[in-house]
Each structure stands twice: as C-alpha cells, then as structure tokens.
C-alpha positions as CSV (number, residue, x, y, z in Angstrom):
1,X,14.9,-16.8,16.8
2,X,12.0,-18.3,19.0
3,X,13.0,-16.9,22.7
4,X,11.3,-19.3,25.5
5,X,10.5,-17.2,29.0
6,X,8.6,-18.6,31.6
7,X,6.2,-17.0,34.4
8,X,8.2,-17.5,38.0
9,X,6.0,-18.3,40.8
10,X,7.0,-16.3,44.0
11,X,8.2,-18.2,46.9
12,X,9.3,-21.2,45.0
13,X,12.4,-22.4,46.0
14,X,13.6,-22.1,50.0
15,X,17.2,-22.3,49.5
16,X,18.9,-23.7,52.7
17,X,21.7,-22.3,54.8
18,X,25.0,-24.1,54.6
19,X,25.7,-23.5,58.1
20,X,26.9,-26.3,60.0
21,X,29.3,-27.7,56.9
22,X,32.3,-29.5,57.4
23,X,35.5,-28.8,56.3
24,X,35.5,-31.3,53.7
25,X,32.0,-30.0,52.0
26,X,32.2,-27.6,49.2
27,X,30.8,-24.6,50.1
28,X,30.1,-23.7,46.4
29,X,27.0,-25.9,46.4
30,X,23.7,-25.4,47.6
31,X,20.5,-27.3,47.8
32,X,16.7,-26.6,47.8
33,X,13.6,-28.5,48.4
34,X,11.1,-30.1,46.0
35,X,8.1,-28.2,46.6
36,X,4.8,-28.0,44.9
37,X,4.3,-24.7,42.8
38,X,2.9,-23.6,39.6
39,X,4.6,-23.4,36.5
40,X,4.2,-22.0,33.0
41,X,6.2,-22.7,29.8
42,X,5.8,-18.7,27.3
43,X,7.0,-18.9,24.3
44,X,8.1,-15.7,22.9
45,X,8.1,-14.4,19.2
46,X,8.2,-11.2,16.8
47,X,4.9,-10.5,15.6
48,X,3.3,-7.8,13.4
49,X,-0.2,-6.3,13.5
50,X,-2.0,-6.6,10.9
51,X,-5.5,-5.7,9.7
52,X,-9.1,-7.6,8.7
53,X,-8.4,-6.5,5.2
54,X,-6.7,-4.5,2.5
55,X,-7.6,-3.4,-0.5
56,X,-5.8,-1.2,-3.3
57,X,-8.1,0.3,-5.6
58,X,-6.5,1.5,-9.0
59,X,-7.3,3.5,-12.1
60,X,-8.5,0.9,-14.7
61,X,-7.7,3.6,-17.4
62,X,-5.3,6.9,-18.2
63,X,-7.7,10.0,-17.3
64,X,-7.6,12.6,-14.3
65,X,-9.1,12.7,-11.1
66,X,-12.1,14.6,-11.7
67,X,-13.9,14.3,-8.0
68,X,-12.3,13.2,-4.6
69,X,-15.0,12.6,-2.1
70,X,-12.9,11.1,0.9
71,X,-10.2,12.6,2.6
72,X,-6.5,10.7,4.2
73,X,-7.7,8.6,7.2
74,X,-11.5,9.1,6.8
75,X,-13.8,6.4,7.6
76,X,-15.9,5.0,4.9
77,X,-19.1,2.5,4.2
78,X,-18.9,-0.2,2.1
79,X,-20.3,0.7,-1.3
80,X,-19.2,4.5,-0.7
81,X,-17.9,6.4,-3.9
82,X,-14.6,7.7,-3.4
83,X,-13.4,8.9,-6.5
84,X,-14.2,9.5,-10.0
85,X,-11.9,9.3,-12.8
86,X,-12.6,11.4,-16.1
87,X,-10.7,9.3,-19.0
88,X,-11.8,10.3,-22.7
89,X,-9.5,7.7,-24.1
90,X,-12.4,5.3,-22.7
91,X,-15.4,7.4,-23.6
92,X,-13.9,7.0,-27.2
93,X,-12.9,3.4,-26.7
94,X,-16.9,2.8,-25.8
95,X,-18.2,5.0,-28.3
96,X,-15.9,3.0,-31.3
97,X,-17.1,-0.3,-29.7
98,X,-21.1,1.0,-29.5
99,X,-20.4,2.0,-33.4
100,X,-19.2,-1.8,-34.3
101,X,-21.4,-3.1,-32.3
102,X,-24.6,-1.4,-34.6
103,X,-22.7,-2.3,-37.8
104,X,-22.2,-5.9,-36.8
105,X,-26.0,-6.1,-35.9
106,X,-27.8,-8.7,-37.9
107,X,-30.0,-7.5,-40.6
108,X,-32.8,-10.0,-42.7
109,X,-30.3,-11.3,-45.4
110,X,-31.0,-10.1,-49.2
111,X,-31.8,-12.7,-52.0
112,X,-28.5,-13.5,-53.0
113,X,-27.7,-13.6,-56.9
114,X,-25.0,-15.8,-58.3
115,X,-24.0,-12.6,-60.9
116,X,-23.8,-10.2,-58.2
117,X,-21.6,-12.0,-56.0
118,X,-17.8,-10.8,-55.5
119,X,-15.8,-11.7,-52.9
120,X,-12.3,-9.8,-52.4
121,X,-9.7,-11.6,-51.3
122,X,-8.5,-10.8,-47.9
123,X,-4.5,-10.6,-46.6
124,X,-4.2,-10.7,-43.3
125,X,-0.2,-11.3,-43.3
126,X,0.9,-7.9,-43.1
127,X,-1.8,-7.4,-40.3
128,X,-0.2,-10.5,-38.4
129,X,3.4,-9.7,-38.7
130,X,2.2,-6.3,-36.6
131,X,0.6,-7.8,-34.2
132,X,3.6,-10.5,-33.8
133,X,5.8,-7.1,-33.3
134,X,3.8,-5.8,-31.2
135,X,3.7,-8.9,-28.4
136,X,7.6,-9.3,-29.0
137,X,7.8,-5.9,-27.6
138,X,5.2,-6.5,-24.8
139,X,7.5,-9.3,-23.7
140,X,10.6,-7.6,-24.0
141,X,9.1,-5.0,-21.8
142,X,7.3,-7.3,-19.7
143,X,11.0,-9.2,-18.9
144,X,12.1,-5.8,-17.5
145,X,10.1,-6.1,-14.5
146,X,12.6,-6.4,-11.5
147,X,9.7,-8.8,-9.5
148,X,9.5,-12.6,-10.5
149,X,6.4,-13.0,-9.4
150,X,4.8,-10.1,-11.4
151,X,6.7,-10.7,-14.9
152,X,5.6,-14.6,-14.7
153,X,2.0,-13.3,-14.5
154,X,2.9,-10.8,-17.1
155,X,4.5,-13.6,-19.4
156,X,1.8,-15.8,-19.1
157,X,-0.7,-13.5,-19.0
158,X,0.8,-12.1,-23.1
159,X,1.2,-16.2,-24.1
160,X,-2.6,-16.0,-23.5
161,X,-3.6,-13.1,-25.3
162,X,-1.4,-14.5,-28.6
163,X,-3.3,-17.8,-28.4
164,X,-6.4,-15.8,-28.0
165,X,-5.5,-14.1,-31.6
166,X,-3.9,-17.0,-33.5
167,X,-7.5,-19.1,-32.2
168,X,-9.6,-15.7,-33.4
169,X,-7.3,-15.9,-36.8
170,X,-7.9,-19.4,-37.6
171,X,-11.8,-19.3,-36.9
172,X,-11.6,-16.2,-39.5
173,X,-9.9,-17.9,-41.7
174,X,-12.1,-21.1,-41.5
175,X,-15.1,-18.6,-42.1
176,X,-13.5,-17.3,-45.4
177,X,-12.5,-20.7,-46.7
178,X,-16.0,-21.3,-46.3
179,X,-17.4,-19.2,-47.8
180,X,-15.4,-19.3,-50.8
181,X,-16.5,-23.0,-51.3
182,X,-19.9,-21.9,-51.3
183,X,-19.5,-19.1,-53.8
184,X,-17.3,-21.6,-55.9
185,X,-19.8,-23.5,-55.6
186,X,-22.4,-21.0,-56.7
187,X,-20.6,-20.1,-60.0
188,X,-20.6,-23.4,-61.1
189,X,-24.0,-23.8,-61.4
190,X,-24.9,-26.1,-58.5
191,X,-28.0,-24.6,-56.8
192,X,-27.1,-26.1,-53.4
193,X,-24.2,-23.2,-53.0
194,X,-26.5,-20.2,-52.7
195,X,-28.1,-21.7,-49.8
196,X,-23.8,-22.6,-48.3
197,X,-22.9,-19.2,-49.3
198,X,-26.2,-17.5,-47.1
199,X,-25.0,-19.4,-43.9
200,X,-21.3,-19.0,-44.6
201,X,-22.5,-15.4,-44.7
202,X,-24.6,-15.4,-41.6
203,X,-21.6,-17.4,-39.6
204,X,-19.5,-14.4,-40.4
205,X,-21.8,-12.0,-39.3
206,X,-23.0,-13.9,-36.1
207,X,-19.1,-14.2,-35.3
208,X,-18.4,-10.1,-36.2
209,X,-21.7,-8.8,-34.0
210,X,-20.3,-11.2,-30.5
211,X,-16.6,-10.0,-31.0
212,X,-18.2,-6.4,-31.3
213,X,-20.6,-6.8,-28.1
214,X,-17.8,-8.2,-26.0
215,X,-15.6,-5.2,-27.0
216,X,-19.1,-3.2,-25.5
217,X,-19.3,-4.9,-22.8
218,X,-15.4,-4.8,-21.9
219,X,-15.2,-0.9,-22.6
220,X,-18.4,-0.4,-20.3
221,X,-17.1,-2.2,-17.2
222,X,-13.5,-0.2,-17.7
223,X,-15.8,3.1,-17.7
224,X,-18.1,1.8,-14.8
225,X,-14.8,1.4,-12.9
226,X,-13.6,5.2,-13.0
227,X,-15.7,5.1,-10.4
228,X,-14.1,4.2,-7.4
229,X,-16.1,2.7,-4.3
230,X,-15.1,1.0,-1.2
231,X,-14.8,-2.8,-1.3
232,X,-15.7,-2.6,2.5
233,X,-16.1,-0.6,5.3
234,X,-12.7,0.6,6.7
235,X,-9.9,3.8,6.9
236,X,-9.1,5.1,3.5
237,X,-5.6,5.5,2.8
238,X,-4.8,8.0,-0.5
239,X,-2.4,6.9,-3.1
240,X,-0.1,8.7,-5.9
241,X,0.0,9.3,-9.3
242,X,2.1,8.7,-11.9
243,X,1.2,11.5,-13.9
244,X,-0.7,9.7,-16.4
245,X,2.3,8.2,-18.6
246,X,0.7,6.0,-20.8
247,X,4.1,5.1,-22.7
248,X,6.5,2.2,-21.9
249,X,4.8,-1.4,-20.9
250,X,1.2,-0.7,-20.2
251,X,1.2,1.6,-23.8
252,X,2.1,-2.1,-24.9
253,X,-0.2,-4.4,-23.2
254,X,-3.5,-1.9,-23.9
255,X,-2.4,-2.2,-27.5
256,X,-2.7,-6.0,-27.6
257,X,-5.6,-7.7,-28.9
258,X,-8.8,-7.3,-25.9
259,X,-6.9,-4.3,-24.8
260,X,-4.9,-6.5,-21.9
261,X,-7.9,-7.0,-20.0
262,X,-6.6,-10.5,-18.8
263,X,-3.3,-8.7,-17.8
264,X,-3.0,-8.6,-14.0
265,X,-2.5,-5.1,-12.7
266,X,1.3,-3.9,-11.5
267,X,2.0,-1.7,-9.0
268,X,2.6,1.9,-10.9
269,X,5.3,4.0,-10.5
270,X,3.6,6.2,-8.4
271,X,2.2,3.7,-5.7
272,X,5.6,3.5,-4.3
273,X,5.3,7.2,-3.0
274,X,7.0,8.9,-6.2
275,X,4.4,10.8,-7.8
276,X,1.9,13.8,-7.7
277,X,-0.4,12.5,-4.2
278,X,-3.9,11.6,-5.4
279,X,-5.7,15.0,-6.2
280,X,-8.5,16.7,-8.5
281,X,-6.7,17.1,-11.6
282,X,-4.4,15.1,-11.4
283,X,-3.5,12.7,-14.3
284,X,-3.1,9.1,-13.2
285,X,-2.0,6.2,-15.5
286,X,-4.0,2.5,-15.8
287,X,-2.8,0.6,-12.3
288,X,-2.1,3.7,-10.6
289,X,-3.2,3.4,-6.8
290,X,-6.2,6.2,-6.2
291,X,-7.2,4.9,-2.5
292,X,-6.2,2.0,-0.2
293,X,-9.1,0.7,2.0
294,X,-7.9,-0.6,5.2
295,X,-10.5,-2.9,7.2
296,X,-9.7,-1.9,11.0
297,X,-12.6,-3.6,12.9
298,X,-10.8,-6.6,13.9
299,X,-6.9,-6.5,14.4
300,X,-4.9,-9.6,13.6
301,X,-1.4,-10.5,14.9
302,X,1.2,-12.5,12.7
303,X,3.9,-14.1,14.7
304,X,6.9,-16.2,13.2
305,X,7.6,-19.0,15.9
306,X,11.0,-20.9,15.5
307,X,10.7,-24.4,13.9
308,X,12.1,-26.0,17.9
309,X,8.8,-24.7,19.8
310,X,6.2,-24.3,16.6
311,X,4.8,-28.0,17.3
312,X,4.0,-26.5,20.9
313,X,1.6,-24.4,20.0
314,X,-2.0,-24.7,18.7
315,X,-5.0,-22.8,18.0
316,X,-6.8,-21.5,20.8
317,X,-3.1,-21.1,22.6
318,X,-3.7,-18.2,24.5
319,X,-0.5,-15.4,24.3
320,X,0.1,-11.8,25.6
321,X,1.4,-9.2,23.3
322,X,3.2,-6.3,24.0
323,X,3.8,-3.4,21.4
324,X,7.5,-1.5,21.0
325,X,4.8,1.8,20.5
326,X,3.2,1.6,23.8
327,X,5.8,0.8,26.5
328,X,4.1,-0.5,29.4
329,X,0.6,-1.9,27.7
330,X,-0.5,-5.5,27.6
331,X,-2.7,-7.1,25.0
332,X,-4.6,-10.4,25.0
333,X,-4.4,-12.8,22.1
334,X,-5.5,-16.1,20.8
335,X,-3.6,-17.9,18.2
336,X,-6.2,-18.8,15.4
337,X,-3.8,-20.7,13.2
338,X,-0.2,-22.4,12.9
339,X,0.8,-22.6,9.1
340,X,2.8,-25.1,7.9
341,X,5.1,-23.1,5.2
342,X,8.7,-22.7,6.1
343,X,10.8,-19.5,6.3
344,X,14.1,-19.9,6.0
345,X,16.1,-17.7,8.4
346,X,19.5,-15.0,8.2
347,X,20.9,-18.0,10.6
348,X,20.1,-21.3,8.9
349,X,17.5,-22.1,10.5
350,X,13.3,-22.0,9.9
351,X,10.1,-20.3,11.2
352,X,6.7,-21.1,10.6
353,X,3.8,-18.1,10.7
354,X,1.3,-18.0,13.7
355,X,-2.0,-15.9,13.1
356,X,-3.6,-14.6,16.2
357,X,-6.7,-12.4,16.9
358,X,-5.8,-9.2,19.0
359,X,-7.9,-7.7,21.8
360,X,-8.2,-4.2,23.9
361,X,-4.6,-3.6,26.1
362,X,-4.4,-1.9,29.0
363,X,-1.3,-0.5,30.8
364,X,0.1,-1.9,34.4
365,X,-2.4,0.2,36.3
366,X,-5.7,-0.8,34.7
367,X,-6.0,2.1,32.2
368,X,-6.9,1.7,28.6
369,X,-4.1,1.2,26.1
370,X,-4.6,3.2,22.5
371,X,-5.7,0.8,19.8
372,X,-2.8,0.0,17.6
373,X,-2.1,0.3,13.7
374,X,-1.5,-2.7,11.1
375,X,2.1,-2.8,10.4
376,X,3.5,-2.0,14.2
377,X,5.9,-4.2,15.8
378,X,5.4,-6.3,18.7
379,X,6.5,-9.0,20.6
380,X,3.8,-11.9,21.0
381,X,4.4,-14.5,24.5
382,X,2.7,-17.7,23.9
383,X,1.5,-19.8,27.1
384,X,2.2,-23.5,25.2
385,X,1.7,-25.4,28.6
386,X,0.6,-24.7,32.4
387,X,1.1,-26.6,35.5
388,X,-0.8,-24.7,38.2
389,X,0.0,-27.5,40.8
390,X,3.5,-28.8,39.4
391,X,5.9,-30.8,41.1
392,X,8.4,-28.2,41.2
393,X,12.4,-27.8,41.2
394,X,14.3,-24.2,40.2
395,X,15.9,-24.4,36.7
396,X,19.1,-24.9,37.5
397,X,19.0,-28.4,39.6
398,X,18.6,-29.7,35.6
399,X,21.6,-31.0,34.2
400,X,21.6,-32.1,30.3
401,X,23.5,-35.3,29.7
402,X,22.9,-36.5,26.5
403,X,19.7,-36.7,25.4
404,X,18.6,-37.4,29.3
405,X,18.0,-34.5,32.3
406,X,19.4,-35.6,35.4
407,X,19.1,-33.8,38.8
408,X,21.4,-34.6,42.3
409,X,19.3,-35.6,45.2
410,X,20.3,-35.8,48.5
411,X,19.9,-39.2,49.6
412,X,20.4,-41.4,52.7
413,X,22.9,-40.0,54.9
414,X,23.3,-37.1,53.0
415,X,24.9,-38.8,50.3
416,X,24.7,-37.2,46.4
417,X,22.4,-39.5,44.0
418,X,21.7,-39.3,40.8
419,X,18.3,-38.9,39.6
420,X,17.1,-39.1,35.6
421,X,14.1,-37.2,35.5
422,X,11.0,-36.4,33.0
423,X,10.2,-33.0,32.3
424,X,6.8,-31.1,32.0
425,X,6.5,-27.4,31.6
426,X,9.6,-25.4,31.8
427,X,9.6,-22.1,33.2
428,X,12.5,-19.8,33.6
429,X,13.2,-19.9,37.0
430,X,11.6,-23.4,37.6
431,X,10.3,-26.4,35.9
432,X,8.2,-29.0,36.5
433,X,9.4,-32.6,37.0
434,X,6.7,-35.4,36.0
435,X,9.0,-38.2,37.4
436,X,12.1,-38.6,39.4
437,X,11.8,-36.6,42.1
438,X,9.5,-36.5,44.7
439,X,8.0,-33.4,46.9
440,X,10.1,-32.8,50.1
441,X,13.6,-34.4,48.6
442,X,16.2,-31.8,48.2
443,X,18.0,-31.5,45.1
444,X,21.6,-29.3,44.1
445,X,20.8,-26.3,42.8
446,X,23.9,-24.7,42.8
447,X,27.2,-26.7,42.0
448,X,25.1,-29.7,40.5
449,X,27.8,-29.7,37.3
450,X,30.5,-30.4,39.7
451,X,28.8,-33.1,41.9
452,X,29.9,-36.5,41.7
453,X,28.0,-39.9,42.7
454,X,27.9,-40.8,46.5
455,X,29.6,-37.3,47.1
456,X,28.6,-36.0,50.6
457,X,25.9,-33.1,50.6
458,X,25.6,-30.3,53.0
C-alpha cells in the first residue's frame, strides 16, 4: 500500500496558551493560528532498481564451451565475442544440408524419351504417421511445462510447425500428381506431355534445391551463433550449464520438421543456478544461458503506486529515493511514465507501475553515495503537489464528515463555528486550505472532534 508523507515546514503552527480559561472551558482543546507556510503533499512507494537493458544470451545448439573470453562482472563493448561454442552435431547438420543443397542444384535437363521414362510410385504414409508421433510427443512434453506463458508459445509454436508439413506435403503431392498426368500423358502418344512432364520435372527440382538452401542457410546462422557476442555494452553476468542433455523436450522439438527453429527458447535447467557454472569444457544443452549482459549506464527505478494516489502523479513528477542498502543516502528521480495495467494486491486492492530515471545519491553530509545494483530495494517519495506560500492549518484542525472536511474556527466572541473547507496539498503535519479559512483566524487543533456549534473557545 501507497503510504502518503508530507515535508513539515518548521515554525508552522504557534499553538496558544490556555491560560486565562474559565472553569466552564475544556481544557482538553487547543487552538492555533492560520498562518501562511509552505506545504508539500510526498507520496511514498516500493520501488526496485532496475537496469537500461538485459540480455540472456543462450546456446543455439548442444556442444561445449570451447573458449571463454570474459570473466563474472567484466565490462564489455558492444559487438565483443564472449564465448565460443564447439557443437559437431551442427558442423554435421551444415555439412548434410551443404551436401543436399549440391544434389538439388539445377542441371540443363536431358532430352526426355517416352520409353525411358519410369516413375516409382511414392508412399509417404508410413513417413507421415512418424512424423504425427513425433509432434504428439512434442506436445505431450511441451504440456509439462509448469509456466503458462511458456507452454502456450510452445503449443503454438508445434501447431505451426505441423501446418508447415501438412502445407510442404500437399505441395509434394501436387507435384507428383503432376507429373504423373504428364507422363500419362506421354505414354499415350500425345506429344504435348513430354514438354508437361519436363516442367513437372523442373517444378520438382526448383521446389527440392529452395527446401535444401533454406536448410543451408538455417544450419549456418545456428553455427554463426556458437559464437557469442554482446548485444550491447554492459556488465557480463555468467550463466550455468545443464550438462548438455539433449534428451526430453528439446530432443523433441529439434526433431520436428525445420529443426524447431520457430520454437521460442525456454529457460534451461541450468539457468536457474543448478548446473556446472559456465566454463571451457563444459557441455551446455540448446537454450542453456552462457552469459547475461546487463546495460548499467543509466539506472531505472520501478515503483508500484496504490490505485488512491496513482492519478496524482505524472511524468516529470519529481521523487527522492532512498535504498534499504545504503542507510542514510538520498537519490534524485524523475518519474518518466505512469502505466495503466493493474496489479492486483495480497489485500484486495490495485497498483499501477511508475517508471522513473535514477540519478547520483549522496549521504546527509554531502558525500558521494555508491552507485546501486538492478534488483535492490528501495523506497521511492513522490512530490505530487507543492504549495510554497499555502494558506496553512496543522493536520489535525481537519475533521472528515462525510464526503466534506470541516475545521472549528473561533468566531465572534470567541464562539466555536463551523467552517467547510477546500483542500490543496496535504502534508503530514499541515495542509493547505484553498477556501474556508482565512490567515490570522484561529482554528481547533486539538479537541476539534468533541467541539460543538456556538461552543465557547478558549
């Protein structure tokens, strides 16, 4: 919850003696005078820093970490190699793909002679039924993933690839029933079928070589990827590896038709902390984490602000911050946006995130404060309104009733009056008053729930 805290001035409120009462005056009640004074309203909020950016890098294929160039918490320039991955599953992959890729190539086509032709007929049912097995198990795996978010991705990601082979199936079978109406056609004499049976041919061929040079290019960018270099310039944070597993749902997925390329990468086992840490020679599965890349240069602050005081704040509010790791620091902030998604809260109620920027803090004596992480805790004071020349009354001359705020004023005669008033900023010791009151009048500040209506004031 959203506490509010406001900035007191000093010297606000002159409380007056109660010397000189009667007996018939309470004594429990005091009064103070309307002054001028300024006021600020703070809003106050958990926040977290954050950093500019994050970036996971992870192991596109099963290999070993053949070369680690960076060490834990080392700086690093954008476009710096970090790691290298040795992987001869994807050497082979590439060199299988390289191999199709020649065979597929087109060569000039040879007269064609109607008694030389033989086409074989082709049964691709027992090759389907595999591949149906094989995506049944990929989503029986895939449903095993504990996190929603992830096994929708995975879900959808697996209905893809199966439309991707029924579409490839069809257009193969569309080829083939083509072509066998061209050599049908052929064999019964008509001379317009050689020339159907040549492009038939040369459909299948053109449709064989651009399967095979995706394959090249897909197996190329997996091996230019064992590679690892820095998104950006930031702190590099090493992972863990799994120890290269290569069984259970990613044995699946690589097993599907394009490898799983379209599959969005999961969190490994290992990038949870279980796991051999990132080192040469060590085996790493596909998703493990290698390196994390942490942008540093500008530190962000995220703040949930409770749904009563979210609409008081706006970007540009300006807001001190101050960390539970250095006791005694203060840090300047600027909110740079309000969102406008809900969380819901353990109590009932909702929060809305505030993004601020985060600058240099220094401690109560002028020294410099240490620059913080991402992920420490702090507590973020908004400033949502400021009245440095407020028409001024101490916090507790306001009395709620209703939906109205009502203050006791000592009137003619010294008589208790009641007084609605109109609220501004509101401090913690004071607030302001934009109507109702004027400077000079005094006011109950103390007793002003018991007071009553023409009541005699001390």
């Amino acid at each position: 919850m959203t506490i509010r805290r406001g900035i007191p001035p000093l010297l606000v409120v002159l409380l007056l003696a109660l010397t000189g009462c009667t007996e018939d005056e309470p004594a429990h009640i005091a009064l103070a005078e309307v002054r001028r004074a300024p006021v600020t309203e703070v809003v106050e909020a958990p926040a977290t820093v954050g950093a500019r950016a994050t970036a996971t890098l992870r192991s596109p294929a099963p290999g070993t970490i053949a070369k680690l160039y960076v060490r834990e918490g080392q700086s690093v320039k954008k476009g710096q190699v970090l790691a290298r991955i040795s992987s001869p599953q994807t050497e082979a992959q590439l060199r299988q793909a390289r191999q199709a890729a020649r065979l597929a190539a087109p060569a000039v086509p040879a007269p064609v002679r109607p008694v030389d032709v033989r086409l074989a007929s082709f049964d691709g049912r027992a090759f389907d039924a595999k591949v149906s097995r094989h995506f049944a198990r990929a989503r029986k795996e895939a449903a095993r993933v504990r996190d929603a978010h992830a096994r929708r991705q995975l879900l959808s990601a697996i209905d893809l690839a199966e439309a991707q082979h029924r579409a490839q199936t069809r257009a193969l079978a569309s080829i083939t029933a083509q072509l066998n109406r061209s050599i049908s056609g052929v064999m019964s004499g008509v001379s317009s079928g050689i020339g159907g049976l040549t492009a038939s041919m040369a459909s299948l061929r053109a449709a064989s070589t651009s399967q095979a040079r995706a394959a090249v290019r897909a197996a190329e960018s997996t091996k230019k990827a064992l590679t690892v270099r820095a998104p950006f310039a930031g702190v590099v944070t090493l992972g863990r590896g799994s120890g290269g597993a290569t069984g259970g749902l990613d044995g699946l997925l690589s097993g599907l038709p394009g490898g799983g390329q379209q599959l969005p990468s999961l969190p490994s086992a290992g990038s949870g902390g279980s796991g051999s840490p990132v080192a040469v020679g060590v085996p790493v599965s596909a998703g493990d984490t290698v390196v994390t890349v942490t942008d540093v240069s500008e530190l962000t602050l995220a703040a949930d602000i409770d749904e009563t005081d979210v609409l008081l704040v706006e970007k540009g509010t300006k807001a001190s911050v101050e960390l539970d790791a250095v006791p005694g620091a203060g840090y300047p902030g600027r909110v740079t946006g309000v969102g406008v998604t809900p969380k819901e809260g353990t109590t009932g109620g909702v929060s809305y995130p505030v993004q601020l920027t985060l600058g240099s803090g220094a401690y109560d004596d002028g020294t410099k404060a240490p620059t913080p992480k991402p992920g420490m805790s702090a507590v973020a004071r908004l400033i949502v309104r400021e009245s440095p020349a407020a028409v001024a009354v101490p916090a507790s001359a306001i009395v709620s009733s209703g939906r109205e705020s009502v203050v006791w004023v000592a009137g003619g005669g010294g008589a208790a009056e009641r007084r609605t008033v109109k609220l501004g900023a509101q401090g913690d010791a004071v607030v302001e008053v934009l109507s109702g009151v004027a400077v000079g009048e005094r006011v109950v500040v103390k007793g002003a729930d018991s007071v009553r209506q023409g009541q005699r004031l001390p």
